[in-house]
C-alpha positions, 0 to 999 in steps of 0.5 A, a space after each residue: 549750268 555747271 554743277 561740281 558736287 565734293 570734287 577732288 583730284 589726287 595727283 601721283 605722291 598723294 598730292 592733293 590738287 583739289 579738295 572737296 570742291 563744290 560749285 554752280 555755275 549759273 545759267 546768264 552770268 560770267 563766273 571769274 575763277 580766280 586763283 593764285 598760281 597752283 591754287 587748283 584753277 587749272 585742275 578744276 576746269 581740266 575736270 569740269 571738261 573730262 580732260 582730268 577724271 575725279 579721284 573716285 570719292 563719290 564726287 559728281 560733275 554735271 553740265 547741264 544737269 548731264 553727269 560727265 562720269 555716266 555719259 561724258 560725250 553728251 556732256 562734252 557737247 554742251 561746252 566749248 573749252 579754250 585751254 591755256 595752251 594756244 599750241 596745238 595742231 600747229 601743221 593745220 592751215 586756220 581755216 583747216 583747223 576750223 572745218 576740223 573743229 566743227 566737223 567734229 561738233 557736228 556744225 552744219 555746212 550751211 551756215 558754217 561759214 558765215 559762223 568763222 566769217 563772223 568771227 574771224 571778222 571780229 578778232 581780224 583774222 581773215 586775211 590769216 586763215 589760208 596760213 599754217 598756224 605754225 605761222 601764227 603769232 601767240 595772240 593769232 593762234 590764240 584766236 583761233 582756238 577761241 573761234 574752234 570752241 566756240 562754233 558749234 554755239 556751245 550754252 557754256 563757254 569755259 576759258 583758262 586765261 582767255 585773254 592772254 596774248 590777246 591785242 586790246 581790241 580781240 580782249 574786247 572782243 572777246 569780253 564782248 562775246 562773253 557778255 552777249 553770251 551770258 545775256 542770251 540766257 547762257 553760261 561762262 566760266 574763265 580763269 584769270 589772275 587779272 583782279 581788274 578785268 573780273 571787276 569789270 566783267 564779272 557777275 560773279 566770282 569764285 576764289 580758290 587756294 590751295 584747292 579748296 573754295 574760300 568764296 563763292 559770290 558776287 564782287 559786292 558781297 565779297 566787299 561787304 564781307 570786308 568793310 575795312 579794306 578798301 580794294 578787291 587786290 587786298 581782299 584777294 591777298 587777305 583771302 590767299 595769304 597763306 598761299 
């Protein structure tokens, strides 16, 4: 569970990213956070991951019910974070990168292997992992940043616009994978701006403009709440006109 409580983030010049956010992420379903471009998705998972510290207003981000201000490395444990920059370690072979990944969360060698065989089977990517990811296309090396976070089985999954790069068949995958883990009793949070694949994804959608939360619920209460317009794209630029 993700928990934001009156969240804010200042950035240098008095610009106001986000303002008093409040927000829970429930234990068994996928959250769809969407946005327009510079709404504050970004700055807000950044939070959520203690990548960005909260301006010092009293405001509150708990994983698990464990405080990321009070104890950040047990709550950094509890999720696994794929960002929407796939360039990182470039000069690691896959493999190389992967071993990093789970000596750091602490990913038991027995078993490991079979964990980044599963995976790597599922995105198509075995044939790649001796290879620098220097060499990666866009979508490879997007792959194999999903793979990073997630082989220490994180109970949360956070995503900044997953599915971007991604061949249909790794998107599916990767849709599929979200799915599993929300029906194992866990949690998922991703960005998007694809207002489709939060349709058929999603259980529940927040939207953010301008840094503050305009909806919080499911896409069926978001339609009722409007009954005169006829599809979710619409209610999105009815709630984000003045973006």
């Amino acid at each position: 569970m993700i928990e934001l409580k009156h969240v804010s983030k200042t950035y240098g010049g008095g610009k106001k990213a986000v303002c008093d956010v409040s927000l829970e992420i429930a234990d068994g379903e996928i959250t769809g956070f969407i946005g327009p471009n510079g709404a504050g998705k970004t700055t807000t998972l950044k939070m959520i991951t203690g990548i960005l510290k909260p301006d010092e207003d009293g405001g509150a981000v708990l994983l698990n019910q464990i405080p990321m201000a009070k104890n950040p490395l047990e709550a950094k444990k509890q999720f696994g974070f794929v960002s929407d920059n796939p360039d990182n370690f470039l000069r690691l072979k896959g493999i190389e990168y992967l071993n990093f990944m789970a000596d750091i969360y602490e990913v038991p060698s027995e078993g490991r292997w079979e964990r980044i065989e599963s995976f790597a089977r599922r995105f198509e990517i075995e044939d790649a992992l001796n290879d620098k990811i220097l060499s990666y296309s866009h979508g490879m090396r997007q792959k194999i940043m999903v793979m990073g976070a997630l082989l220490h089985n994180p109970s949360i999954w956070i995503l900044d616009e997953p599915l971007t790069g991604l061949d249909p068949k790794s998107a599916f995958e990767l849709k599929e994978m979200m799915k599993e883990h929300a029906a194992s009793g866990r949690s998922v949070l991703f960005s998007t701006h694809v207002l489709e694949v939060a349709e058929k994804l999603c259980d529940k959608v927040v939207i953010i403009n301008r840094g503050q939360i305009v909806y919080q619920g499911t896409l069926e209460q978001l339609r009722a709440a409007y009954p005169g317009i006829d599809s979710l794209e619409n209610i999105f630029l009815e709630l984000t006109k003045d973006a």
